[in-house]
Every structure is written in C-alpha cells, then in structure tokens.
Backbone as a ProteinNet text record, in pm:
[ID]
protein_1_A
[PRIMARY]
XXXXXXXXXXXXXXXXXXXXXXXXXXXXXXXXXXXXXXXXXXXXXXXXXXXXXXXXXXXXXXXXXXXXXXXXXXXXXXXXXXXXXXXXXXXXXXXXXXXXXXXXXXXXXXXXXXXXXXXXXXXXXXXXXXXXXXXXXXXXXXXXXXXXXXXXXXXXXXXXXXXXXXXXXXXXXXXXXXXXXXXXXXXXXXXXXXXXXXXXXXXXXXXXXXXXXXXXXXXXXXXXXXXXXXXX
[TERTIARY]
-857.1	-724.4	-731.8	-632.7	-643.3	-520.6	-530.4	-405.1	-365.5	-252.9	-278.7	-177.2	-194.8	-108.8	12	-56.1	49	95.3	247.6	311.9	260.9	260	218.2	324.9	460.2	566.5	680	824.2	892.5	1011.9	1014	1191.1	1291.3	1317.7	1444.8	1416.3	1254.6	1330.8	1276.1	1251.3	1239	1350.8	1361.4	1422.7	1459.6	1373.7	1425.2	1491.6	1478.6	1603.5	1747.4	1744.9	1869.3	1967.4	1868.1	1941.8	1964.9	1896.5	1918.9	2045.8	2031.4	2195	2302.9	2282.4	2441.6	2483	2481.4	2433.4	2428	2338.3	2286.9	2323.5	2354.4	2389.8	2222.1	2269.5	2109.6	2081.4	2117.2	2048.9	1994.2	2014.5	1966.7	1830.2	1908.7	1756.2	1628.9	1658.1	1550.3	1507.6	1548.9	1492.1	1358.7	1413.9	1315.9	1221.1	1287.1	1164.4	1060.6	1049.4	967.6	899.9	911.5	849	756.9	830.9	712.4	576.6	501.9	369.5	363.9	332	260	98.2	31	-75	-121.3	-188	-315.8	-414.5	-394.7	-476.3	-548.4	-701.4	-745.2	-754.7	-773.1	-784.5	-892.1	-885.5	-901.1	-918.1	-827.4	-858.3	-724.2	-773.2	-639.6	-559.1	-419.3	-310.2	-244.8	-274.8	-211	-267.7	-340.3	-449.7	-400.9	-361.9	-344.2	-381.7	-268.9	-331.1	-308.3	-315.6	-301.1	-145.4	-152.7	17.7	86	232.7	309.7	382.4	366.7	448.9	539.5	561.7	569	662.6	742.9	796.2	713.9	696.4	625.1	744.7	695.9	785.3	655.5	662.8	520.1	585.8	524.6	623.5	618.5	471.7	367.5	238.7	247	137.2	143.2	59.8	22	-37.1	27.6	-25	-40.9	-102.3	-119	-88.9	-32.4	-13.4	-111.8	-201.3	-347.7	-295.5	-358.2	-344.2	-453.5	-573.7	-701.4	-669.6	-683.3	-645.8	-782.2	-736	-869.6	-1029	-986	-1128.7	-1167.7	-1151.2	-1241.4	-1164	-1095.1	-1030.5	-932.4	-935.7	-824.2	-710.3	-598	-447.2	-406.8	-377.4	-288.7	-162	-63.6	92.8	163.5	168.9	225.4	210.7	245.7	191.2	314.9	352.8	432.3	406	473.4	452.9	603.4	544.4	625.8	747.7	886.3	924.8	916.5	920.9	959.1	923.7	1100.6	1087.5	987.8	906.3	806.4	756.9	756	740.5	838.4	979	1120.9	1102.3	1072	1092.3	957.8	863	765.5	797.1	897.4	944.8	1020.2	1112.6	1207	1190	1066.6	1054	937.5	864	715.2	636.3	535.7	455.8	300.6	267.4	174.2	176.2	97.5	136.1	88.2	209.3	107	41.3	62.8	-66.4	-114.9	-219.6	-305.2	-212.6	-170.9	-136.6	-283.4	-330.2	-453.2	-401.5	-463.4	-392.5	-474.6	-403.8	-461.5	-512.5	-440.2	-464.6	-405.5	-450.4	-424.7	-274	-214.5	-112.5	-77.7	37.2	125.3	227.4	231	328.7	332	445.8	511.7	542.1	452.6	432	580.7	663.9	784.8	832.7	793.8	810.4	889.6	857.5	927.6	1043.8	1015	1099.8	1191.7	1153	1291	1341.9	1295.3	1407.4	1491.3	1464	1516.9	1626.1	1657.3	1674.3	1789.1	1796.6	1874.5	1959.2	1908.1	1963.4	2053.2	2085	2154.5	2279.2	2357.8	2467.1	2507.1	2404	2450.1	2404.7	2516.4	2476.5	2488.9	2561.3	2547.5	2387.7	2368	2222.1	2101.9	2150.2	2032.8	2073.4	2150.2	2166.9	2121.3	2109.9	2072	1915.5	1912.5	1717.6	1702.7	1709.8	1681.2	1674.8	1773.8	1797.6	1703.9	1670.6	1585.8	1442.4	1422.8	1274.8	1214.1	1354.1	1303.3	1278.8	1334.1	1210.6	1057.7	1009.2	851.7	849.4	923.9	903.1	928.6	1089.2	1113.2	981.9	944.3	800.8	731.3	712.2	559	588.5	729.7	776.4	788.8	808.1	817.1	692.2	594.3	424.9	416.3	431.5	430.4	498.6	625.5	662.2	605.8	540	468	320.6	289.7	124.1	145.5	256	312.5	332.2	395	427.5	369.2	291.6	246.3	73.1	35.5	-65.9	-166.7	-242.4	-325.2	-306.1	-227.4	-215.7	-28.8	22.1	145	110	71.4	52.5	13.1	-92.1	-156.8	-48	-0.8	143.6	282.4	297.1	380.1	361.4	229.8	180.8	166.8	111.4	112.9	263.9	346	550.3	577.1	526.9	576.3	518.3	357.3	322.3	396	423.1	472.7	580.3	711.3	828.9	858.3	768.9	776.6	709.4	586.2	449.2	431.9	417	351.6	449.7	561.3	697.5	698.9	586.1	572.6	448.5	470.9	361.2	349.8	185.1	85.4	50.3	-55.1	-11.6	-183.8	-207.2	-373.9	-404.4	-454.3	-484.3	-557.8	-485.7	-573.1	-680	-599	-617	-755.1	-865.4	-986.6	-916.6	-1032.1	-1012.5	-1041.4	-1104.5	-1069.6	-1003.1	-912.5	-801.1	-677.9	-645.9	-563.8	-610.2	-725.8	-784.9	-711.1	-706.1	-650.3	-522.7	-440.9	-318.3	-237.4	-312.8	-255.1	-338.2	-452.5	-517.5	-587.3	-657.9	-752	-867.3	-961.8	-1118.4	-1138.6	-1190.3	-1246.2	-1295.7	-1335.9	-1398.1	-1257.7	-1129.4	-1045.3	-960.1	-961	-849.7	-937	-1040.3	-1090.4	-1096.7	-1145.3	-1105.5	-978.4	-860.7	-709.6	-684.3	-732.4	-691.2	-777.4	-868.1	-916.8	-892.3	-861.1	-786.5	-636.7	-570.6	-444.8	-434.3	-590.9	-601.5	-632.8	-707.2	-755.4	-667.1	-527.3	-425.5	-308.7	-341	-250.2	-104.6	-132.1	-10.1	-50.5	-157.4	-160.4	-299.2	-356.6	-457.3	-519.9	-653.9	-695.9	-795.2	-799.4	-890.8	-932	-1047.9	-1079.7	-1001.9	-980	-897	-746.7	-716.7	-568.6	-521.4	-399.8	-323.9	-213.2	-191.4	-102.8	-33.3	115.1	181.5	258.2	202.1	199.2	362.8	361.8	471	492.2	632.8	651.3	757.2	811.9	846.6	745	661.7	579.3	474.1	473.8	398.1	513	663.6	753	779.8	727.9	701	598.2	505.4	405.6	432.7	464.8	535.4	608.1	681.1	827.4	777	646.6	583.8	477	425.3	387.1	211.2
675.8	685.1	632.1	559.5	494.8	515.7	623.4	653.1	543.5	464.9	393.2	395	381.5	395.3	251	140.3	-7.3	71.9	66.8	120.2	-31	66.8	-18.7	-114.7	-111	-164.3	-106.7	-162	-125.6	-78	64.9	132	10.1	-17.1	-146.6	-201.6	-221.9	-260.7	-208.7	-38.4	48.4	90.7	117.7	156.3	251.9	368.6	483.7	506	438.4	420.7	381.6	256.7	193.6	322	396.7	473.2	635.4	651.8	770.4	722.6	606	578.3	563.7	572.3	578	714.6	790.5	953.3	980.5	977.8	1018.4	926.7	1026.3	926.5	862.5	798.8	731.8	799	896	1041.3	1104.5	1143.5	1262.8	1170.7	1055.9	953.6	973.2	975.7	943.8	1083.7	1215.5	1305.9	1317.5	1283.1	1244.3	1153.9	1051.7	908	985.6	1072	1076.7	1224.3	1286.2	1354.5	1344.6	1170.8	1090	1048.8	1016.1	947.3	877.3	749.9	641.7	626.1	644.6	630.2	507.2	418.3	376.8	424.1	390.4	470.2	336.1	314.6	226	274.1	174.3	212	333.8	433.3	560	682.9	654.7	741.2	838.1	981.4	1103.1	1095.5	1083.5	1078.9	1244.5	1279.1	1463.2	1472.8	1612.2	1660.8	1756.3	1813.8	1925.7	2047.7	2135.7	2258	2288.5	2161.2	2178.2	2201.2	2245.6	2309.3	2169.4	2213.7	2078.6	2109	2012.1	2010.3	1904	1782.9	1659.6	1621.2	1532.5	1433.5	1303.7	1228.5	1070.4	1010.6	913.4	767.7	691.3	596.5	463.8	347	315.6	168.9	67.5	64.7	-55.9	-5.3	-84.7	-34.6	21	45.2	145.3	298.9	371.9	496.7	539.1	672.5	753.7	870.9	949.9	1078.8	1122.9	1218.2	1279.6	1459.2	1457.3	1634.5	1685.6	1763.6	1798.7	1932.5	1949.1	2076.3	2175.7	2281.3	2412.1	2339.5	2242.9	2237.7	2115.7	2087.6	2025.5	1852.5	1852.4	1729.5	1652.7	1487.8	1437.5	1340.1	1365.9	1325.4	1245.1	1104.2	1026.6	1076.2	1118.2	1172.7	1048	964.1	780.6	748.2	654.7	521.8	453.6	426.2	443.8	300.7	233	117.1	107.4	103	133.7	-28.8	-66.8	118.8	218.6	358.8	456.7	587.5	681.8	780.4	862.4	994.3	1107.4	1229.4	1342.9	1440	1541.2	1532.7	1608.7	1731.9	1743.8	1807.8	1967.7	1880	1981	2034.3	1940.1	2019.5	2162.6	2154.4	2210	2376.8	2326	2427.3	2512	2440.3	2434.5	2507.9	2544.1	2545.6	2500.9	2456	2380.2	2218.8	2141	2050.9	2051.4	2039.9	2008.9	1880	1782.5	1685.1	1635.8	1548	1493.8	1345	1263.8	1162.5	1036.3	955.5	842	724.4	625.8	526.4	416.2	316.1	246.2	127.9	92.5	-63.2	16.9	-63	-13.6	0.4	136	212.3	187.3	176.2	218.6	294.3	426.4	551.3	580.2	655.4	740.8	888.2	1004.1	1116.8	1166.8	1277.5	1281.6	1446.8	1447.1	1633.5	1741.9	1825.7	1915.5	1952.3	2015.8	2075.8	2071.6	1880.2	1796.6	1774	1730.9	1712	1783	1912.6	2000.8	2043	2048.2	2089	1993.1	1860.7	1706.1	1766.3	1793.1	1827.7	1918.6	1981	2140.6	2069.5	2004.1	1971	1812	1784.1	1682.2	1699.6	1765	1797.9	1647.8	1558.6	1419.3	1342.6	1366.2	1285.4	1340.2	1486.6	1584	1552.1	1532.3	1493.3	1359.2	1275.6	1144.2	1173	1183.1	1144.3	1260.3	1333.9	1404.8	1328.4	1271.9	1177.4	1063.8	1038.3	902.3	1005.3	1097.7	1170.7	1171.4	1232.2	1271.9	1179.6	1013.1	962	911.4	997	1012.7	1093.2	1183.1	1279.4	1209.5	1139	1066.3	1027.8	926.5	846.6	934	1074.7	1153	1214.7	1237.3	1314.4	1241	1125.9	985.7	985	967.1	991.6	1080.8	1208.3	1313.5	1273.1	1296.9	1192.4	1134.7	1010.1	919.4	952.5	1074	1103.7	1231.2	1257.6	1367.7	1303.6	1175.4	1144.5	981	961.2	813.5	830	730.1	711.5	620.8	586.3	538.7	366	321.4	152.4	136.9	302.7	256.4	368.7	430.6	475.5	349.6	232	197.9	43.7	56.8	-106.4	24	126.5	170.7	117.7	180	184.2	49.6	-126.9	-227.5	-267.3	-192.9	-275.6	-150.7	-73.3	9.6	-44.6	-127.9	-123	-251.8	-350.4	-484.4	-476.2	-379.8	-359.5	-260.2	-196	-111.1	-76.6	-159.5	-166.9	-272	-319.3	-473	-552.5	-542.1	-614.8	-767.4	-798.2	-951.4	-917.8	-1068.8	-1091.8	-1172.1	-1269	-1184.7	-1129.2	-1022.9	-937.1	-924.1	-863	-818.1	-693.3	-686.3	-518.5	-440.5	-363.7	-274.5	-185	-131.3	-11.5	-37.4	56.4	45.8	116.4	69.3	75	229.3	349.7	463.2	506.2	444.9	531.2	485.3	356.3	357.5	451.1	473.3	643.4	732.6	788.8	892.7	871.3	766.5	729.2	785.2	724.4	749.8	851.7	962.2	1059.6	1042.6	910.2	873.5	830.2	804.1	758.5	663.2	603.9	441.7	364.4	394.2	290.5	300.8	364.6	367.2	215.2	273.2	143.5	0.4	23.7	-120.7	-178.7	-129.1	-161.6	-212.6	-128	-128.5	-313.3	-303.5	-392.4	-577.1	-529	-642	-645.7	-598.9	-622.8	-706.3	-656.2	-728.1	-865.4	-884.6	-943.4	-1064.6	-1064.5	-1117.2	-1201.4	-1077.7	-1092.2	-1136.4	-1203.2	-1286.1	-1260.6	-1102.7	-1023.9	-1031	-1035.9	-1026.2	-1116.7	-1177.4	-1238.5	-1247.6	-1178.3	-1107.7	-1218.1	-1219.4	-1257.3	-1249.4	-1177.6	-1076.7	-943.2	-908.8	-808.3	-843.4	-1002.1	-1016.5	-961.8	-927.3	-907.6	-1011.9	-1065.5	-1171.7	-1109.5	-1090.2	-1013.4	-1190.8	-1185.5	-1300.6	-1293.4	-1184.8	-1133.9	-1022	-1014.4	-905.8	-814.4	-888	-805.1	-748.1	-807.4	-779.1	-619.3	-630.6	-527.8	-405.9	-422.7	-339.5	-296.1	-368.7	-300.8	-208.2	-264.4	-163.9	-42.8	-53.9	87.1	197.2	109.8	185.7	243.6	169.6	220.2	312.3	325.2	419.8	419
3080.7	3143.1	3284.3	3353.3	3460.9	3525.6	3627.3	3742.2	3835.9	3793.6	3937.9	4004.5	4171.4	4258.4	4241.7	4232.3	4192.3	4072	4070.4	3934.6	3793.3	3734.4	3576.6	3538.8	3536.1	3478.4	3609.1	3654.7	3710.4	3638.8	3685.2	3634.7	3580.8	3667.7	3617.3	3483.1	3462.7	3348.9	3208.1	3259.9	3166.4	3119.1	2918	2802	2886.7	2886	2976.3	2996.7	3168.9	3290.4	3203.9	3117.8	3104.7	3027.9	2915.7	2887.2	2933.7	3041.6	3132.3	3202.2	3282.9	3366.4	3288.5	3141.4	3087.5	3096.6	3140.9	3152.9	3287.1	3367.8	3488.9	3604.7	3689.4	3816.1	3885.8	3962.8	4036.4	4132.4	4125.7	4242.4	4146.2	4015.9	3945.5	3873.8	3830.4	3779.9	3883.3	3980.3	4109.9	4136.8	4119.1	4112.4	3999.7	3855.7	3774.6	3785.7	3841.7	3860	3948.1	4060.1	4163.4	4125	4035.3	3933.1	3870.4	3822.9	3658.4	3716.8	3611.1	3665.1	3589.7	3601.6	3518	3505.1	3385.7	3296.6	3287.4	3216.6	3145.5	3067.6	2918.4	2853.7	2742	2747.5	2681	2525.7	2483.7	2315.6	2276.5	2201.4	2169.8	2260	2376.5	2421.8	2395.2	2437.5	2417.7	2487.7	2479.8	2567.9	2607.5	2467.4	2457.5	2337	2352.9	2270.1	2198.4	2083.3	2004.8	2023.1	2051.6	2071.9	2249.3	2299.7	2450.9	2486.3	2612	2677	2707	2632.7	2640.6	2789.7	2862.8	3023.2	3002.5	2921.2	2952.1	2858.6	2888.6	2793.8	2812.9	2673.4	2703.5	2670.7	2777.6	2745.6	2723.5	2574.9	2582.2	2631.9	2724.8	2770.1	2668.4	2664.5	2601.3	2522.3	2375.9	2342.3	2179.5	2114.3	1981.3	2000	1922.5	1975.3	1815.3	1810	1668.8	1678.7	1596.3	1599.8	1469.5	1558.9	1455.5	1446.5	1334.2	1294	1260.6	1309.4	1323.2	1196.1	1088.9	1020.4	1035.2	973.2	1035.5	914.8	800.5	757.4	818.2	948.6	1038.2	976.5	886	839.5	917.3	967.3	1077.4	967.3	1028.4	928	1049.9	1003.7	1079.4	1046.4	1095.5	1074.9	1097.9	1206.3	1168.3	1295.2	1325.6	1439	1487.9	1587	1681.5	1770.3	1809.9	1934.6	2048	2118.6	2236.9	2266.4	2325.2	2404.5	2318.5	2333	2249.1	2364.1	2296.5	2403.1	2336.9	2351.7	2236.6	2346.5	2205.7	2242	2324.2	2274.1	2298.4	2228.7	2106.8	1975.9	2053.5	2098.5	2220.1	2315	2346.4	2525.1	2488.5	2407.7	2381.4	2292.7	2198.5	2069.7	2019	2158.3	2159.7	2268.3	2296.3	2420	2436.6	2292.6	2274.6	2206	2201.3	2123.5	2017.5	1916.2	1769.2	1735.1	1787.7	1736.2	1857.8	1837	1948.7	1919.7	2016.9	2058.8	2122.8	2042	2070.3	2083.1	2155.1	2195.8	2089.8	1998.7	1893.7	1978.8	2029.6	2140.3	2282.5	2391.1	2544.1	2528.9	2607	2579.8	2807.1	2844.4	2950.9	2890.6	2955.1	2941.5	3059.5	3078.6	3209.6	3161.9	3218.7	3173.7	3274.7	3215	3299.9	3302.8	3403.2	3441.7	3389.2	3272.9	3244.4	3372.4	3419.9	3503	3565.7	3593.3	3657.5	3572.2	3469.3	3289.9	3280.6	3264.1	3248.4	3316	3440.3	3535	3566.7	3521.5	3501.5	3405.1	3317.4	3163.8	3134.6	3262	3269.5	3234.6	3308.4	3321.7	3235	3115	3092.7	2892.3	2829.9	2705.3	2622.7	2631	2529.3	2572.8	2695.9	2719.9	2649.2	2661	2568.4	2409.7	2350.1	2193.1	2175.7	2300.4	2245.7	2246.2	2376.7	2361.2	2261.9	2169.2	2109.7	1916.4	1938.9	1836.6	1803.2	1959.1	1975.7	1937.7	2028.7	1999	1800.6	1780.6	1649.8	1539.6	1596.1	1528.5	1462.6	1617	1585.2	1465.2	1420.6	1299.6	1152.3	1174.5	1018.5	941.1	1021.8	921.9	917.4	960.8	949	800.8	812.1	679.7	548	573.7	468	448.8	540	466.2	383.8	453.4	295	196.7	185.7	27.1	-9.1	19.3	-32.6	-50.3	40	-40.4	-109.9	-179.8	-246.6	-404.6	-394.7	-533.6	-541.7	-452.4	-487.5	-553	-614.6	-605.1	-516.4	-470.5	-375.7	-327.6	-419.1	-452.7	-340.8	-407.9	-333.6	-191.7	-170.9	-43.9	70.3	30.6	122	125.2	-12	5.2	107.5	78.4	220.8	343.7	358.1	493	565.7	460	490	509.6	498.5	467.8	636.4	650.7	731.2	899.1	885.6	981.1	1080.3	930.4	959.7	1014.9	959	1011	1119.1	1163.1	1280.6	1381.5	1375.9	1472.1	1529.1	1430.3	1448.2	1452.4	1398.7	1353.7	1388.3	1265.2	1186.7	1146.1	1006.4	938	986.1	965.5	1014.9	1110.1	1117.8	1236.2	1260.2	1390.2	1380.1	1379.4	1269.5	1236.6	1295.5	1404.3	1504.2	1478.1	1356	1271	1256.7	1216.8	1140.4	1032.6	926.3	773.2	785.7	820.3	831.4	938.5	974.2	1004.8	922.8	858.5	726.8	646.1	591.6	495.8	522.6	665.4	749.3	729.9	736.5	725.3	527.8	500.1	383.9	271	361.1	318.1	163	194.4	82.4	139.3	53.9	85.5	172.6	257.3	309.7	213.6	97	-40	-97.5	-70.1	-150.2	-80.4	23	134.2	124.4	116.2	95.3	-22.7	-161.2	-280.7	-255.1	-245.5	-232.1	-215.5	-44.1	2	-27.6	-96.8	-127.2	-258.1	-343.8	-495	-444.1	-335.7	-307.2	-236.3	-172.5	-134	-289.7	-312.6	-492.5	-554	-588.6	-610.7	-551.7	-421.8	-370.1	-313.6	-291.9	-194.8	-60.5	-37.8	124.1	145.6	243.7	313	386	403.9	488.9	580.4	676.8	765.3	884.7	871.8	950.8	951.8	1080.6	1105	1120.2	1089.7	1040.2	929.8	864.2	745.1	761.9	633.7	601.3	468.3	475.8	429	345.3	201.7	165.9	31.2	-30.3	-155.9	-95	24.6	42.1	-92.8	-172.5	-258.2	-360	-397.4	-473.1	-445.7	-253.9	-164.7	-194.6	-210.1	-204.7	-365.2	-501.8	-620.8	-646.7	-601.7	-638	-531.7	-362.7	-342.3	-427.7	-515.7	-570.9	-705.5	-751.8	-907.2	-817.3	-721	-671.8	-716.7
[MASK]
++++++++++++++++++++++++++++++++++++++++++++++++++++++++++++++++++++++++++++++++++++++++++++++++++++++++++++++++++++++++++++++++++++++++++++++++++++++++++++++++++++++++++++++++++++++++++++++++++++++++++++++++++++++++++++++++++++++++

C-alpha cells in the first residue's frame, strides 16, 4: 500500500464527485473530500480484510479488485471481481460493524478511503443521495449472488463459460483481454478444482471457443461460450 501526499487522480474528474454534486452542495462535498484519503494498493495486496472494523466507504478509482470469503474450514471463495470506477462497501457502512469479506487488489488498484463520519453526517439531510449510492453500492452484491446460482445449478463447464462472458463484459470489457486472474483464483471463482479450470479451459480452447495465449483469453464463439452457460 502506498500513501501518497501528490493526490493519485484529481476530484474533478472523479465518478464520485460528479455524482455527489448532483446532491451536495460544494461546501458539504469539501467537508467529505478533506476527510477522504487516497491509497495505492499493488497487486495482492489487502485493501479491507474480513472480519476487520468497517470505518470506510471505498471508492476504486482505477483498477481490479476481488471480493474473498475465508470460511471457518480454512477454505478461500472468490464472491466476484469488480474494476473500477466503482462506488463499494455501503451495504458495511450502514448494516455492519465488521467487514464481511476481505477486498484484494487483482492488478494495481487507486481508491479513496472516505470517512464514515463525514458521510454520514453529509447524509443527514440528503435522503435521494443516500438511495442512490446505495443502489450503486449494491451492485457489488448482484454478481456475488448470480455466482451462487450458477454454482448451485451449473455444472463446472458452465460455471467457468459464466465467469469467461462475465469477466469480458464487466472487468475487462473486451475480447481479447489479459487474464489477470491466476488459474486458482478462477477455481476460487467458480468453487472448483485448478485441474478442473484448466482441463475446462483448454478443452475450449481445442474446441475453438476461446484462444488462449499465454495469459491472454480470446473470446472467439461468444454464443457458443453463452450455450454451454445456459446447458449448464
């Protein structure tokens, strides 16, 4: 993690800001801004650890992040993967006093950690700003819950063609893309073996849905990636 005094990115032309001032005057923004802190976090390192006291709302400016779930038999669950802008961790501020998952950074991550207290405190008097970012928050949750479905009633061929249609359209957003991911943490992702994700992906590869090289993916029959999802 790397504190630095040169700000990482400027307000102006943070997601954030644009959608805090439809809402907030630029006195109440600037109470918050001088609150926030801006981060640096290199690839695997912890951004917010599970189990630890939630103070914070994240904003990711920039970047891939993961949401991990450590369960009590010592077992780690990717819950889904996230790339910035993106507001996270509302659903904590609010309902919570710990965090339930650990937040890791997949590739180098800029976030602005943003003070309970001044949030809050902003928030008194402004109930539509609190329904939005709340709206916006709780999309970190949709896809975590769409994973379960899909490792609820899929079998292993359509779990890991999800996860290749999900990463393209919401992470990475294009084919081809460079696959950050290690092959066990797709395992983790879609809560199957590492001999499972690689079989997987080199049978599809074989078969001329996708094209692998190196740590690229080439998303080659995307309908074809979206049948075998749906036969599961």
């Amino acid at each position: 993690m790397v504190d630095n005094i040169t700000p990482l990115f400027e307000c102006e032309q943070c997601l954030f800001k644009t959608i805090s001032c439809q809402y907030l005057s630029t006195d109440e923004f600037e109470l918050i801004r001088r609150k926030s802190v801006q981060l640096h976090f290199e690839k695997g390192e912890t951004i917010v650890k599970q189990g630890g006291k939630s103070t914070h709302l994240i904003f990711l400016h920039k970047g891939i992040l993961k949401f991990t779930y450590h369960n009590q038999n010592g077992k780690n669950f990717i819950m889904t993967i996230v790339s910035g802008p993106k507001l996270l961790g509302g659903a904590n501020l609010f309902f919570k006093n710990t965090n339930v998952f650990s937040l890791v950074a997949v590739e180098p991550c800029d976030i602005c950690l943003i003070d309970e207290g001044a949030f809050k405190r902003t928030l008194t008097n402004h109930g539509n700003f609190l329904l939005v970012l709340f709206e916006r928050t709780i999309e970190m949750f949709q896809s975590s819950i769409f994973n379960f479905i899909s490792l609820a009633h899929q079998q292993v061929n359509g779990r890991i063609a999800d996860i290749l249609i999900y990463l393209s359209e919401n992470v990475y957003k294009n084919s081809p893309y460079e696959f950050t991911l290690s092959r066990k943490e797709i395992a983790e992702f879609a809560a199957c073996s590492h001999e499972n994700v690689i079989n997987t992906l080199s049978r599809l590869n074989k078969e001329g849905v996708i094209t692998l090289q190196g740590k690229k993916i080439i998303i080659n029959d995307l309908k074809k990636l979206e049948e075998i999802s749906k036969r599961g």
